[in-house]
C-alpha positions in Angstrom: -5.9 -17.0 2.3 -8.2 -15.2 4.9 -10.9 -12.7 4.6 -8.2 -9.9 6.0 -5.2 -11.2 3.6 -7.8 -10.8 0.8 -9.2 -7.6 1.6 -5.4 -6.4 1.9 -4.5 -8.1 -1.5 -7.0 -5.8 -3.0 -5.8 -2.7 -1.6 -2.4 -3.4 -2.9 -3.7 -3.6 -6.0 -5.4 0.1 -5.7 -2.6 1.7 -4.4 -0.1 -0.4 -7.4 -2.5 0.9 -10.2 -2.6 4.8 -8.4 1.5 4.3 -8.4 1.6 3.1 -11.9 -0.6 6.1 -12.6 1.9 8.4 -11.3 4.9 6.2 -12.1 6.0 6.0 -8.7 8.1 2.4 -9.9 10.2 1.9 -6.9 7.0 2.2 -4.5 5.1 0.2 -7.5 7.8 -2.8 -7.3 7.6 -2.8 -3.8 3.8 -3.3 -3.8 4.0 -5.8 -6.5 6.4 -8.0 -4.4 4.5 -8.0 -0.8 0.8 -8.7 -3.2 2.7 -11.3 -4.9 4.4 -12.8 -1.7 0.8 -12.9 0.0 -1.0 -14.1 -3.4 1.9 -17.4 -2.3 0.5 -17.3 1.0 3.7 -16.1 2.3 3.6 -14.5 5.3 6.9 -12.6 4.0 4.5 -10.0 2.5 3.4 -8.8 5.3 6.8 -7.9 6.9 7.9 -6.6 3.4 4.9 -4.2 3.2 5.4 -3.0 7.1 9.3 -2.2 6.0 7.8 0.3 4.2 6.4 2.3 6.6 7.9 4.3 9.1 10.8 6.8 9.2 12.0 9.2 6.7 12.1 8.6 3.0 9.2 5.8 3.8 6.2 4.7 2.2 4.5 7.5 4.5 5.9 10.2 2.7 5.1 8.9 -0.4 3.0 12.3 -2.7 1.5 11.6 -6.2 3.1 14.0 -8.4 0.9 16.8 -9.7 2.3 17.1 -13.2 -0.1 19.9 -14.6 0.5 23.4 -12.1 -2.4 25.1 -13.4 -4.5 21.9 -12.2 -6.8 22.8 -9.0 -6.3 21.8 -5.4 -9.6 19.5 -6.1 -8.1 18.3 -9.3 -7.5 14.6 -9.6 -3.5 14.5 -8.1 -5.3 16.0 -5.0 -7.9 13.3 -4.9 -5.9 10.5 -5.3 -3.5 11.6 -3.2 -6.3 11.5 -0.3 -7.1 8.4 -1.9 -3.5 7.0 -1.6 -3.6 7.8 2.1 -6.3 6.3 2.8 -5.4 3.0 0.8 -2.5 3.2 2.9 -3.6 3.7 6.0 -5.7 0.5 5.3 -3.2 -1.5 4.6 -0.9 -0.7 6.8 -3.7 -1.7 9.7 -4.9 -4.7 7.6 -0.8 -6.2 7.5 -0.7 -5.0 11.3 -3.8 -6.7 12.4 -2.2 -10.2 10.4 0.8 -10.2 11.9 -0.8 -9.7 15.1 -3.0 -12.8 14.6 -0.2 -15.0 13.3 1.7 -13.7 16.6 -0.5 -15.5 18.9 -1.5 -17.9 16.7 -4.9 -17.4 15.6 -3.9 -18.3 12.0 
């Protein structure tokens, strides 16, 4: 496993615990199965976690549920919701940046 495959094996494991958090299980189990395909050192993880992103219903639109109303906008579903983007963001870039390796064969 590469420097990029572990960085991106870690991220998975943010955004997993910030979805367990907010019980987001079908977004949870996805996660689980691309970190557990690329802890194999299958490069299937990769494509699994880019068929989440993209189009409507994706991982894109993905919110953290604020459960509390009278919670602030700075309250902690607001911040890890910035945090989930961000997370995101780095995956999705991380699994791009793979695949593009593998593509022309740098891997």
């Amino acid at each position: 496993m590469g420097p990029k495959t572990r960085e991106l094996s870690g991220v998975l494991e943010d955004i997993i615990a910030l979805l367990d958090k907010y019980e987001i299980d079908n977004w949870s189990k996805w996660m689980r199965e691309s970190l557990k395909r690329l802890n194999n050192s299958d490069f299937s993880g990769i494509t699994h976690l880019l068929g989440a992103y993209g189009g409507m219903g994706s991982f894109n639109d993905c919110v953290l549920a604020n459960r509390d109303p009278k919670q602030e906008k700075g309250s902690a579903p607001a911040k890890d919701n910035y945090a989930l983007n961000e997370l995101s963001s780095r995956a999705y870039s991380l699994a791009t940046g793979i695949k593009k390796e593998v593509e022309r064969g740098e891997k």
